[in-house]
LUMDREN-821091 format. One record per residue: x, y, z of N, C-alpha, C, O, CB in turn. Coordinates in steps of 0.001 Angstrom, whole numbers, plus 500000, padded with zeros to 6 digits. Glycine has a CB too. Example, Ala and Ser with C-alpha at 12.3 -4.5 7.8 and 13.67 -1.06 7.14 Angstrom:
@n_xx->513190 | n_yy->494310 | n_zz->507800 | ca_xx->512300 | ca_yy->495500 | ca_zz->507800 | c_xx->513200 | c_yy->496700 | c_zz->507800 | o_xx->514236 | o_yy->496681 | o_zz->508465 | cb_xx->511308 | cb_yy->495527 | cb_zz->509046 .
@n_xx->512850 | n_yy->497750 | n_zz->507080 | ca_xx->513670 | ca_yy->498940 | ca_zz->507140 | c_xx->512900 | c_yy->500030 | c_zz->507870 | o_xx->513409 | o_yy->501138 | o_zz->508039 | cb_xx->514084 | cb_yy->499402 | cb_zz->505725 .
***
This chain:
@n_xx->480210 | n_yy->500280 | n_zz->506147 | ca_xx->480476 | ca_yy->500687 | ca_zz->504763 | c_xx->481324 | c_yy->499608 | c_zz->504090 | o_xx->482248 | o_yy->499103 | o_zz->504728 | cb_xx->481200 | cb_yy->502082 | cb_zz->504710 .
@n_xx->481044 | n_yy->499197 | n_zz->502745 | ca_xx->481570 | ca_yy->498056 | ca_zz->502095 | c_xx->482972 | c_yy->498977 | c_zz->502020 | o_xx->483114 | o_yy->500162 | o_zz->502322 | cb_xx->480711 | cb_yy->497417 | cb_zz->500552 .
@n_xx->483830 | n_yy->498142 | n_zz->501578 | ca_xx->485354 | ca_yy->498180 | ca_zz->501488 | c_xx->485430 | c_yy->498998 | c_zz->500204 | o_xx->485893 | o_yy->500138 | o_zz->500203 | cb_xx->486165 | cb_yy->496624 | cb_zz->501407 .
@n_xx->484918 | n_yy->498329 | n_zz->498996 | ca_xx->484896 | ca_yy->498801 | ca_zz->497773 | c_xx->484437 | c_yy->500169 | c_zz->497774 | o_xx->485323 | o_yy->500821 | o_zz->497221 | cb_xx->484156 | cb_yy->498003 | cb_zz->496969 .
@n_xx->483586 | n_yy->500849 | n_zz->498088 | ca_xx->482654 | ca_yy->501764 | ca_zz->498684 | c_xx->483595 | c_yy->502888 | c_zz->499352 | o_xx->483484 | o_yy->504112 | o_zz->499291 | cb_xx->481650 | cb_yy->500987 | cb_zz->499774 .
@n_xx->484527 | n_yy->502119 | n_zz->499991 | ca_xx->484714 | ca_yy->502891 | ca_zz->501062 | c_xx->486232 | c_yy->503125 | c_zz->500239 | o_xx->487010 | o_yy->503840 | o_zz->500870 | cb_xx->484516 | cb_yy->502166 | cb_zz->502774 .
@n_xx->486682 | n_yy->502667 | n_zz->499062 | ca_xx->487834 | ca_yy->503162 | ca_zz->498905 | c_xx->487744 | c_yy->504212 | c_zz->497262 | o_xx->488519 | o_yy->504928 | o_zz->496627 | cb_xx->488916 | cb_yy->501763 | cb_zz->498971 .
@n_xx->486815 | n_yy->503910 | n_zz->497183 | ca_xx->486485 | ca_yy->505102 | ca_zz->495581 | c_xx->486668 | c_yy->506227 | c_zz->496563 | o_xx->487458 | o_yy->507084 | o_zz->496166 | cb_xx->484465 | cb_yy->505153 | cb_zz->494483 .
@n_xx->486174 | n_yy->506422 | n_zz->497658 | ca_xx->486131 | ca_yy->507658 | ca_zz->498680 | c_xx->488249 | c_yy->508312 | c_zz->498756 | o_xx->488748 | o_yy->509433 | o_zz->498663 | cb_xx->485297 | cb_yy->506744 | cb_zz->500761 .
@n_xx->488660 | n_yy->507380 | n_zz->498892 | ca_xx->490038 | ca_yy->507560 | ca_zz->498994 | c_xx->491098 | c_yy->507439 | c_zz->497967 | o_xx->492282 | o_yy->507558 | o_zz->498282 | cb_xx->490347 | cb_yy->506839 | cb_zz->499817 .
@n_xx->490591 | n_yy->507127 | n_zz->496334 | ca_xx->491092 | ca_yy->506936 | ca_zz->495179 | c_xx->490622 | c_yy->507570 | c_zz->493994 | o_xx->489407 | o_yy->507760 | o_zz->493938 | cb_xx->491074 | cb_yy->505823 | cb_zz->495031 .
@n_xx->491250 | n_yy->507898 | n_zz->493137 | ca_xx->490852 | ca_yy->508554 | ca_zz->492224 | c_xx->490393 | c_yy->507531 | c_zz->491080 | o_xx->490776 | o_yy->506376 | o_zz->491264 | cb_xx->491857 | cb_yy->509501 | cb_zz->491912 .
@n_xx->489592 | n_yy->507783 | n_zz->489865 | ca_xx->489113 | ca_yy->506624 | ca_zz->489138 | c_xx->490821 | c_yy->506197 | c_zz->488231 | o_xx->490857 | o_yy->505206 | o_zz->487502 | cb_xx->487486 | cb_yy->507175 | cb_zz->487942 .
@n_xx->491850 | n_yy->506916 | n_zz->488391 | ca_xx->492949 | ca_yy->506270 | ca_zz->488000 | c_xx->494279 | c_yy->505542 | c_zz->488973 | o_xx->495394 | o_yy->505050 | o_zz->488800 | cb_xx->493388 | cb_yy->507222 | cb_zz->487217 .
@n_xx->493361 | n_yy->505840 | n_zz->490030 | ca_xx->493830 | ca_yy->504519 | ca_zz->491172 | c_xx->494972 | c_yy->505507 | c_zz->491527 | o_xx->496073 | o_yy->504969 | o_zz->491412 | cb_xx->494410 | cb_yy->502572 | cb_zz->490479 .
@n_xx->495027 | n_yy->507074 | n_zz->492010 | ca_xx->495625 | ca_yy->507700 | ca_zz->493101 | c_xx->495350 | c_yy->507952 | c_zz->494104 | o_xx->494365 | o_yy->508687 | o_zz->494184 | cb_xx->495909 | cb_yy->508444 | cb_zz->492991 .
@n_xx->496001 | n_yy->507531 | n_zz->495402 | ca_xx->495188 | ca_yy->508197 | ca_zz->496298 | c_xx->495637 | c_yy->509554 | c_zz->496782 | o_xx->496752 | o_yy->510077 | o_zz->496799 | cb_xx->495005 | cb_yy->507378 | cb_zz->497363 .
@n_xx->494114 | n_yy->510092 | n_zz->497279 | ca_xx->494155 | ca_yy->511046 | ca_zz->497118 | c_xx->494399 | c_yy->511750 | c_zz->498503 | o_xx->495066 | o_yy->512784 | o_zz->498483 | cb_xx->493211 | cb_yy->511264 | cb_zz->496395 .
@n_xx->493804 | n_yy->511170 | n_zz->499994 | ca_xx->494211 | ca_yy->511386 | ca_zz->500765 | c_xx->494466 | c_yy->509964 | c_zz->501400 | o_xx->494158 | o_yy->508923 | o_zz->500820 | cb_xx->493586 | cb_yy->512313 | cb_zz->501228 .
@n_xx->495136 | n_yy->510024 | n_zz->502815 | ca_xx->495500 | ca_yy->509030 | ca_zz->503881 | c_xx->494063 | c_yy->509095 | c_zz->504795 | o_xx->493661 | o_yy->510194 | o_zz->505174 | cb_xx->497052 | cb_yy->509518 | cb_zz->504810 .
@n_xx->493368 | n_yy->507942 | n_zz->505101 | ca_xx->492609 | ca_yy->507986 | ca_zz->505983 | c_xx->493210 | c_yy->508285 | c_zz->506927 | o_xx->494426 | o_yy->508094 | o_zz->506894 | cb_xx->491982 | cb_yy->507122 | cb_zz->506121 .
@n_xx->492384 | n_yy->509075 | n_zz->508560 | ca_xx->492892 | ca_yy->509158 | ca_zz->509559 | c_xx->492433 | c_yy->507849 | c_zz->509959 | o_xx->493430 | o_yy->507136 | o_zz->509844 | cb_xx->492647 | cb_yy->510298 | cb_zz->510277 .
@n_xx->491692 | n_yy->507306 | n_zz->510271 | ca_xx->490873 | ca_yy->506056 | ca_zz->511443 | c_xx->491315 | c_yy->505387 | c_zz->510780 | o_xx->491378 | o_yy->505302 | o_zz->509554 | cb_xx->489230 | cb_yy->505723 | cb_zz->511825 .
@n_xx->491706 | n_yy->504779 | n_zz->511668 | ca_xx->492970 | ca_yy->503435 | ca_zz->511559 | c_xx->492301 | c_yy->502239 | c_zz->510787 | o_xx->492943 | o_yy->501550 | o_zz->509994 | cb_xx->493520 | cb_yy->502707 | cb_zz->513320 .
@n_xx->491177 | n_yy->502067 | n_zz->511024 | ca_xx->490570 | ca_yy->500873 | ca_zz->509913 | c_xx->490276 | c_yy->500873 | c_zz->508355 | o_xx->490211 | o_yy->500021 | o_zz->507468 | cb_xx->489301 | cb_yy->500556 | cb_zz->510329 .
@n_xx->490084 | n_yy->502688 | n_zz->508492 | ca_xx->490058 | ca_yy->502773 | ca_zz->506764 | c_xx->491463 | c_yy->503111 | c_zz->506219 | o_xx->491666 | o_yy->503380 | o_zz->505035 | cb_xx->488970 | cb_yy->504063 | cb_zz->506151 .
@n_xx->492395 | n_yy->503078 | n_zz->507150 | ca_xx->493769 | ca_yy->503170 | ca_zz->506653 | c_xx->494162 | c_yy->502177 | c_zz->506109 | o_xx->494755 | o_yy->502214 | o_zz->505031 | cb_xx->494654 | cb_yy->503437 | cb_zz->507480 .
@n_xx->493866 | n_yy->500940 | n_zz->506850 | ca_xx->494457 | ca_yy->499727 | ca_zz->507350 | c_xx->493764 | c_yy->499035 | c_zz->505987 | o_xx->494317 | o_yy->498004 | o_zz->505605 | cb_xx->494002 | cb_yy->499145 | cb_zz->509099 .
@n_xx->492599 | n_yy->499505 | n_zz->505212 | ca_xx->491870 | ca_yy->499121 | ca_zz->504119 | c_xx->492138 | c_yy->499901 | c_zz->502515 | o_xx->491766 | o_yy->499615 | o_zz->501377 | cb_xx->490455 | cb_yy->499335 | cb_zz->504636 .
@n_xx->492806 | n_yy->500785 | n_zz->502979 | ca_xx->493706 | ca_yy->501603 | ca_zz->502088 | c_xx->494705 | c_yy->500866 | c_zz->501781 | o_xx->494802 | o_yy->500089 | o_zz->500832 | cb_xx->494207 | cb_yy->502824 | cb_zz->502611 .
@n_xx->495489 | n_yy->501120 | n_zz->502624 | ca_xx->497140 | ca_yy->500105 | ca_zz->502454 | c_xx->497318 | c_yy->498532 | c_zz->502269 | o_xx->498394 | o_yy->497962 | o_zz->502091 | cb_xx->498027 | cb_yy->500218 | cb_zz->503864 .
@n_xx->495553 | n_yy->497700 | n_zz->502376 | ca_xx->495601 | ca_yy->496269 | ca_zz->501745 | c_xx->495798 | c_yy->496875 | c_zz->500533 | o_xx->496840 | o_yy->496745 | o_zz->499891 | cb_xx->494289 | cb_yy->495166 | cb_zz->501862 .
@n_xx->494941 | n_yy->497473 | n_zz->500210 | ca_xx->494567 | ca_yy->497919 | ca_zz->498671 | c_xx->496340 | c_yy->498343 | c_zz->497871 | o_xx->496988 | o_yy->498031 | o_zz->496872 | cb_xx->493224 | cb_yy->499706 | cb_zz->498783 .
@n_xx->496412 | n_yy->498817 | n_zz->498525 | ca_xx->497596 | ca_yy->499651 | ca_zz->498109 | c_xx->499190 | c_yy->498226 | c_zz->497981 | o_xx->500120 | o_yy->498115 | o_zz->497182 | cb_xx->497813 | cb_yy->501193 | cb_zz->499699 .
@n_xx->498768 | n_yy->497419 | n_zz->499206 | ca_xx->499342 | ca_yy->496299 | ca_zz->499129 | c_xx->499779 | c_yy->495263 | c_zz->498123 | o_xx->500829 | o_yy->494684 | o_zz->497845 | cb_xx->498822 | cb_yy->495906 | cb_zz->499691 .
@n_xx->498260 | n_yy->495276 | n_zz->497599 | ca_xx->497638 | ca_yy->494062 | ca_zz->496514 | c_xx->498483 | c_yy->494643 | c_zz->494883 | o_xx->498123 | o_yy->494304 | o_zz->493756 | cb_xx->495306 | cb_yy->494184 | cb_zz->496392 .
@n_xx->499573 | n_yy->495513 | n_zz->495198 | ca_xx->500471 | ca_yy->495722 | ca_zz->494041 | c_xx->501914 | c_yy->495066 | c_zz->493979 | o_xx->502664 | o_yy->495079 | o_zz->493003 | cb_xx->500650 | cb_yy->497135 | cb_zz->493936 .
@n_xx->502155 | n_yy->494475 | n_zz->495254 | ca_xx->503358 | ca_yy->493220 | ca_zz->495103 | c_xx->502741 | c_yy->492280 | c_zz->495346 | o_xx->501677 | o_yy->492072 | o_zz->495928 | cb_xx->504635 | cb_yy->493131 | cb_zz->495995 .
@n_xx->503686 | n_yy->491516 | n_zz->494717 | ca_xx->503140 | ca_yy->490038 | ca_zz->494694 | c_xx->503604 | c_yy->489145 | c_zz->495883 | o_xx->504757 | o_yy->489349 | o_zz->496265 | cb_xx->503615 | cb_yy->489309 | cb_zz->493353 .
@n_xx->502800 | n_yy->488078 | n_zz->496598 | ca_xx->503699 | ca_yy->487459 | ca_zz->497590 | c_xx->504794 | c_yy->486482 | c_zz->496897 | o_xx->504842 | o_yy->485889 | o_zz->495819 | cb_xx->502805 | cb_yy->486641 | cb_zz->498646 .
@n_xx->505624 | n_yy->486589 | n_zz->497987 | ca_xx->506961 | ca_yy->485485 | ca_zz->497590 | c_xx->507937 | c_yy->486376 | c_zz->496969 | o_xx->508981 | o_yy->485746 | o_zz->496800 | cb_xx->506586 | cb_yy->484118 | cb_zz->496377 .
@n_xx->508031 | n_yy->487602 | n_zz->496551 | ca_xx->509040 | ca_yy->488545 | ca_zz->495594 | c_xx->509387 | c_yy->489250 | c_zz->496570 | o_xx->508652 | o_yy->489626 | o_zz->497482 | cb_xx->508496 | cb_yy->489466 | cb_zz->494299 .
@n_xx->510417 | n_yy->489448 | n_zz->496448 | ca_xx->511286 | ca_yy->490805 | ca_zz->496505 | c_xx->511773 | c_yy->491743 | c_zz->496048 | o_xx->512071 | o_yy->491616 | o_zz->494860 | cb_xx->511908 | cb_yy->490823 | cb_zz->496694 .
@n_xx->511981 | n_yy->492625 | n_zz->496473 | ca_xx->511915 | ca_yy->494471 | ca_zz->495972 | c_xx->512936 | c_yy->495512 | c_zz->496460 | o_xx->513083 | o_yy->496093 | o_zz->497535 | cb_xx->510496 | cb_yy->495237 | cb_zz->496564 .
@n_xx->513581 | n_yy->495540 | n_zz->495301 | ca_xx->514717 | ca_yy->496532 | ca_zz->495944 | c_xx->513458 | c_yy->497976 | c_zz->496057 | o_xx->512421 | o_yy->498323 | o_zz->495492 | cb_xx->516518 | cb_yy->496863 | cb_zz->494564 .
@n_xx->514366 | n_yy->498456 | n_zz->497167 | ca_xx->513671 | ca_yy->499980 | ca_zz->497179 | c_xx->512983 | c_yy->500761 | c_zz->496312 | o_xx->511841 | o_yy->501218 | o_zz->496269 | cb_xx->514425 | cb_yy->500779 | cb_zz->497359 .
@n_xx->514276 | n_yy->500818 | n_zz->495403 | ca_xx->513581 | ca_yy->501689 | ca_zz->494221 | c_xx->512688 | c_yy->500670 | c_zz->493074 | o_xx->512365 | o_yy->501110 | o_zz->491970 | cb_xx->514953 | cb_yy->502585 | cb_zz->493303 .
@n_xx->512553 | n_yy->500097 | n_zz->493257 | ca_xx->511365 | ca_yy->499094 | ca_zz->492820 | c_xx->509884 | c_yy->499512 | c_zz->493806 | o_xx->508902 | o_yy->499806 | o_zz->493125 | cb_xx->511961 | cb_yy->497239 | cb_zz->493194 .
@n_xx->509758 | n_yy->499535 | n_zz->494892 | ca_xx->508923 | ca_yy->500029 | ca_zz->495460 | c_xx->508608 | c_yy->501262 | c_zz->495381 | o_xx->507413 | o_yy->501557 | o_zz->495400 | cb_xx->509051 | cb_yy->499787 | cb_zz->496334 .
@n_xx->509569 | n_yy->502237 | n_zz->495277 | ca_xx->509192 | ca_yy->503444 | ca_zz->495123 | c_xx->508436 | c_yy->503699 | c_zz->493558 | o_xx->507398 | o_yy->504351 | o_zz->493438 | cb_xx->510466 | cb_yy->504268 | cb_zz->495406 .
@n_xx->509149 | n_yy->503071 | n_zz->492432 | ca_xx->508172 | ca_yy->503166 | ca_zz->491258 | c_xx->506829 | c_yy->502873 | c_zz->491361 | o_xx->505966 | o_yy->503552 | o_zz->490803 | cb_xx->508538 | cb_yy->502401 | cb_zz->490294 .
@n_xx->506626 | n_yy->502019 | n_zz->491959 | ca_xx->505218 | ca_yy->501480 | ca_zz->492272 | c_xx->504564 | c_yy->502689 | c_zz->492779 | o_xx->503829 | o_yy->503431 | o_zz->492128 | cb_xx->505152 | cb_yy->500224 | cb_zz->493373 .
@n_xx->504930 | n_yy->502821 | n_zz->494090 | ca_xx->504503 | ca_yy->503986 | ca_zz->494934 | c_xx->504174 | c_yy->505178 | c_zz->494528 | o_xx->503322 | o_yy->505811 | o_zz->495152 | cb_xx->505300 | cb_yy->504266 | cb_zz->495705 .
@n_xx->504832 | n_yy->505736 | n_zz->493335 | ca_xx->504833 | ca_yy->506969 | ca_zz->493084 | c_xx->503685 | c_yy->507156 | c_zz->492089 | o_xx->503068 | o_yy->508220 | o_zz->492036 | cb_xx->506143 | cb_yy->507401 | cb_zz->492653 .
@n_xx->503450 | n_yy->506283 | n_zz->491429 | ca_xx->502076 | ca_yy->506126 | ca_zz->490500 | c_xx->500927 | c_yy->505661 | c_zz->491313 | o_xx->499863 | o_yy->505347 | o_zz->490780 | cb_xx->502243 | cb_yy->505015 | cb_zz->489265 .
@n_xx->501144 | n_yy->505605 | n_zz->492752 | ca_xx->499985 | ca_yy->505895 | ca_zz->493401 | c_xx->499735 | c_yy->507366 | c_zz->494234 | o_xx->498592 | o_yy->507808 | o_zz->494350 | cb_xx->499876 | cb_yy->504796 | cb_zz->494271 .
@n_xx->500880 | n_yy->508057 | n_zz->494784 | ca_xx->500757 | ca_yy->509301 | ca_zz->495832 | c_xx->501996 | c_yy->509640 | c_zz->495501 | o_xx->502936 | o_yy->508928 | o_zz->495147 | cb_xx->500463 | cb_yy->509091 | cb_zz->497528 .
@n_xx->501924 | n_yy->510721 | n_zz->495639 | ca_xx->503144 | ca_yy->511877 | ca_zz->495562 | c_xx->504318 | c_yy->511592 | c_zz->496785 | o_xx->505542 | o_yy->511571 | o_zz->496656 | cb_xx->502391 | cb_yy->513610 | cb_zz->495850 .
@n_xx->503843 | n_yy->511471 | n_zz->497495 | ca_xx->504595 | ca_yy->511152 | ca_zz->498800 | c_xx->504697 | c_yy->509574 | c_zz->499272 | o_xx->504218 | o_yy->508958 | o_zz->500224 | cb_xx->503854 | cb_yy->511952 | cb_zz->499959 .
@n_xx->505531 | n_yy->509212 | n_zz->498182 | ca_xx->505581 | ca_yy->507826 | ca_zz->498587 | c_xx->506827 | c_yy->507335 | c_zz->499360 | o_xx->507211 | o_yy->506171 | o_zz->499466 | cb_xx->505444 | cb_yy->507031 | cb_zz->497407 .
@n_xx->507246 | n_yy->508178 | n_zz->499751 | ca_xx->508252 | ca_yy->507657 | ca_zz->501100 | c_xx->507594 | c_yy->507372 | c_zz->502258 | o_xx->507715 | o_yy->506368 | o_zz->502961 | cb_xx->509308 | cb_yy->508711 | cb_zz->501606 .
@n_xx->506905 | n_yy->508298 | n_zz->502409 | ca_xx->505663 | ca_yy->508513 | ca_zz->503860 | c_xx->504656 | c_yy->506749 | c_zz->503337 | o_xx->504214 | o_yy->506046 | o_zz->504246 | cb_xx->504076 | cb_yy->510817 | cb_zz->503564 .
@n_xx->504523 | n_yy->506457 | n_zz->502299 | ca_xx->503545 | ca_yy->505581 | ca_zz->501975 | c_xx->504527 | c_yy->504311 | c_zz->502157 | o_xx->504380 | o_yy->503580 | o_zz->503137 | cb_xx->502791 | cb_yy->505853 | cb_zz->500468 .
@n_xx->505187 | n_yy->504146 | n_zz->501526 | ca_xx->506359 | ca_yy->503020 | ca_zz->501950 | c_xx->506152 | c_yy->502784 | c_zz->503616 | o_xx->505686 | o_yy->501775 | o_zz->504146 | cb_xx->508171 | cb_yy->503697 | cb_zz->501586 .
@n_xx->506561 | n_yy->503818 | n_zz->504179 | ca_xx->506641 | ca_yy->504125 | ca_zz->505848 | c_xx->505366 | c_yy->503513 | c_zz->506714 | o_xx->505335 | o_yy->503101 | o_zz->507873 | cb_xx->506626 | cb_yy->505911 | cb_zz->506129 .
@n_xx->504348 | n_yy->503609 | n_zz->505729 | ca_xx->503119 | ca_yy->503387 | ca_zz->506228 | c_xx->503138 | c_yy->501742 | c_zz->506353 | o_xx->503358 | o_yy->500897 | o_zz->507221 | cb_xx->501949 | cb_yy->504055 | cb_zz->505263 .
@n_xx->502754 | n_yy->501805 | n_zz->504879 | ca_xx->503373 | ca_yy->499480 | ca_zz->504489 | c_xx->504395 | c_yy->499310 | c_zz->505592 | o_xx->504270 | o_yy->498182 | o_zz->506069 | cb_xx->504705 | cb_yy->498882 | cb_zz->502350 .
@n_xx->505158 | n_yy->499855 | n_zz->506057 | ca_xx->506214 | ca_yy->498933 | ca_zz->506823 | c_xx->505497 | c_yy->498674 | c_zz->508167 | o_xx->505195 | o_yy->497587 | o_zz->508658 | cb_xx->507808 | cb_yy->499697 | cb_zz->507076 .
@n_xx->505276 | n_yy->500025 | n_zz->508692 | ca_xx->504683 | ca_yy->499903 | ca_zz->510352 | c_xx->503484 | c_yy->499433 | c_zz->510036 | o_xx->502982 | o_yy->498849 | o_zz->510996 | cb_xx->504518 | cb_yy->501358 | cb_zz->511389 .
@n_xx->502763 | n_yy->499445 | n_zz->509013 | ca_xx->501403 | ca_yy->498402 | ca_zz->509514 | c_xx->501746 | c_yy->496690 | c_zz->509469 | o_xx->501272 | o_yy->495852 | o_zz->510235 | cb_xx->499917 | cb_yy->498669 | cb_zz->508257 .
@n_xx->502337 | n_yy->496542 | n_zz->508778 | ca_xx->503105 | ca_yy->494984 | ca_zz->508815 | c_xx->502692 | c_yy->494914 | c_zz->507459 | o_xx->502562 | o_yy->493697 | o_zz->507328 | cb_xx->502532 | cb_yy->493538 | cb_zz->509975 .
@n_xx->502342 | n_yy->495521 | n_zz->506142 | ca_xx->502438 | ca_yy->495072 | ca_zz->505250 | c_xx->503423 | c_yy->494980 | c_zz->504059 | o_xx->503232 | o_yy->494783 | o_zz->502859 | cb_xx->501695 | cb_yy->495312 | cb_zz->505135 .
@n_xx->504175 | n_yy->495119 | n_zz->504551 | ca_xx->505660 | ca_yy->495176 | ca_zz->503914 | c_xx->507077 | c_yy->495070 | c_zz->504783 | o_xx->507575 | o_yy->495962 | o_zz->505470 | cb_xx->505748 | cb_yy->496542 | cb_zz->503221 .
@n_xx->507563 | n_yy->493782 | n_zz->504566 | ca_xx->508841 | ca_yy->493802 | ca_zz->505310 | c_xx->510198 | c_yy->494697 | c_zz->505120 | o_xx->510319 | o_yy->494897 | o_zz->503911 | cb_xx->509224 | cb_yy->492600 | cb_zz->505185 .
@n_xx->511057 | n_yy->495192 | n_zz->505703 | ca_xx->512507 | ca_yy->495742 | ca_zz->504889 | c_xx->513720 | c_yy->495152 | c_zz->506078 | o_xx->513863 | o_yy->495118 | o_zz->507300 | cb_xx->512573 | cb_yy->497952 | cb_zz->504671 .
@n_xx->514236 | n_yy->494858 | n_zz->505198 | ca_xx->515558 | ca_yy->494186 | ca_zz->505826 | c_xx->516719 | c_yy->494566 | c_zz->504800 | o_xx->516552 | o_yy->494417 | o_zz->503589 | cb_xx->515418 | cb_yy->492384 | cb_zz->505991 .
@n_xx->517675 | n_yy->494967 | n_zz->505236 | ca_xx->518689 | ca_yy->495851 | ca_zz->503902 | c_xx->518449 | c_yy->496152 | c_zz->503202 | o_xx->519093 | o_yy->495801 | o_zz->502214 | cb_xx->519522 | cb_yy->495590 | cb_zz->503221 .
@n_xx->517438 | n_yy->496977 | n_zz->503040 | ca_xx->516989 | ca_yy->497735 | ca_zz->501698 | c_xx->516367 | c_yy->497407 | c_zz->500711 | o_xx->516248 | o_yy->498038 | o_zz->499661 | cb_xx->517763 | cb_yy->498115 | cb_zz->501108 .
@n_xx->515646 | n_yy->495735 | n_zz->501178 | ca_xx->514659 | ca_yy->494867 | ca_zz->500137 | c_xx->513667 | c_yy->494704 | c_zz->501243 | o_xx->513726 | o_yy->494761 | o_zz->502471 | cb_xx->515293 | cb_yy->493224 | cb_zz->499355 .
@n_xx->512398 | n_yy->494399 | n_zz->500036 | ca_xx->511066 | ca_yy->494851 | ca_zz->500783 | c_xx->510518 | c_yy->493473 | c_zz->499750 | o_xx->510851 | o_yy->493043 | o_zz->498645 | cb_xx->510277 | cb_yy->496894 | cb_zz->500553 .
@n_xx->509417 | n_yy->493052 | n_zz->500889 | ca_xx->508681 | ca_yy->491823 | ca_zz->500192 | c_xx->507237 | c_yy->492138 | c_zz->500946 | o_xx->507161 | o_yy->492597 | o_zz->502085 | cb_xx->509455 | cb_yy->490044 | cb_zz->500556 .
@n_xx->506339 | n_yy->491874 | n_zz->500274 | ca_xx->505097 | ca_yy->491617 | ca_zz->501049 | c_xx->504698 | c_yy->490470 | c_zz->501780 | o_xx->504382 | o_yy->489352 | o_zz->501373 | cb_xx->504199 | cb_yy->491744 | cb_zz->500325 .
@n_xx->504793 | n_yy->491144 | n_zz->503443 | ca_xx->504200 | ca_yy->490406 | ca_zz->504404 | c_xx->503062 | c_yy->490332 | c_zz->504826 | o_xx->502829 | o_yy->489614 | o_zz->505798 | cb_xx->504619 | cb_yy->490519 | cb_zz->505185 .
@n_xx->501921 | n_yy->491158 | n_zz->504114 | ca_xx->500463 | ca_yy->491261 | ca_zz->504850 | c_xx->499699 | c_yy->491601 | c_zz->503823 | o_xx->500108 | o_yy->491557 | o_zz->502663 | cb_xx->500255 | cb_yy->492335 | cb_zz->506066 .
@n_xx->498442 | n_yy->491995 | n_zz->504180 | ca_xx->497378 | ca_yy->492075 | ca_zz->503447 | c_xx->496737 | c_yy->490761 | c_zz->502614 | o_xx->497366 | o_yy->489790 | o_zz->502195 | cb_xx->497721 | cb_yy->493073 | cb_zz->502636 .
@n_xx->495864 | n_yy->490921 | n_zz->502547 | ca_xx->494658 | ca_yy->489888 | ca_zz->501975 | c_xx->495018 | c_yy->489265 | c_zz->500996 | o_xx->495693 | o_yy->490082 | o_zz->500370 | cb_xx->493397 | cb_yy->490447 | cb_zz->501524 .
@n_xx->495006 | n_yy->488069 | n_zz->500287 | ca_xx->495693 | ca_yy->487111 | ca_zz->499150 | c_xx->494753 | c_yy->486780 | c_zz->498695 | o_xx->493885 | o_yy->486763 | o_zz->499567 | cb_xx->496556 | cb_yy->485940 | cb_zz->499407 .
@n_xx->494331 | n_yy->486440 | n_zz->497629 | ca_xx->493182 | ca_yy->485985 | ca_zz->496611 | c_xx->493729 | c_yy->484664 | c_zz->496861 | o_xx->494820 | o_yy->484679 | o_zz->497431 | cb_xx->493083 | cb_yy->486596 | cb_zz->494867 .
@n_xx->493124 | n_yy->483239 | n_zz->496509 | ca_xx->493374 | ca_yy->481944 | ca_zz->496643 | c_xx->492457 | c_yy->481276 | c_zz->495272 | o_xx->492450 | o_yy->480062 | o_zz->495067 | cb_xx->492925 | cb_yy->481442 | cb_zz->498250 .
***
């Protein structure tokens, strides 16, 4: 299943998601997606992330939580930068 394809399935047409994939690959294709909203090289206080977050899922602590343990988001004292997911060039 294409990526694109496979994430209208998990987003709403105003870009919420709506559930968490279980299988780890369409998660893992969720949370690029979900990624591709910081920019590399920046940093992010918390509540900078959480604004973001919250105009995607209601439960964006759990979603933060997610970005961290998949490696797509670093936190080190309470600032968060993007470490992963896919980069346009």
């Amino acid at each position: 299943m294409e990526d694109r394809e496979m994430l209208k399935r998990f987003f709403s047409p105003e870009g919420r998601l709506l559930q968490m994939p279980t299988r780890h690959l369409k998660r893992r294709a969720v949370l690029d997606h979900v990624a591709q909203r910081f920019e590399p090289g920046l940093t992010y206080a918390e509540s900078e992330v959480d604004a973001v977050l919250k105009g995607i899922h209601d439960d964006h602590a759990a979603l933060r939580r997610y970005l961290v343990d998949e490696g797509f988001l670093t936190r080190e004292d309470n600032v968060y930068w993007r470490s992963g997911g896919t980069v346009e060039v």
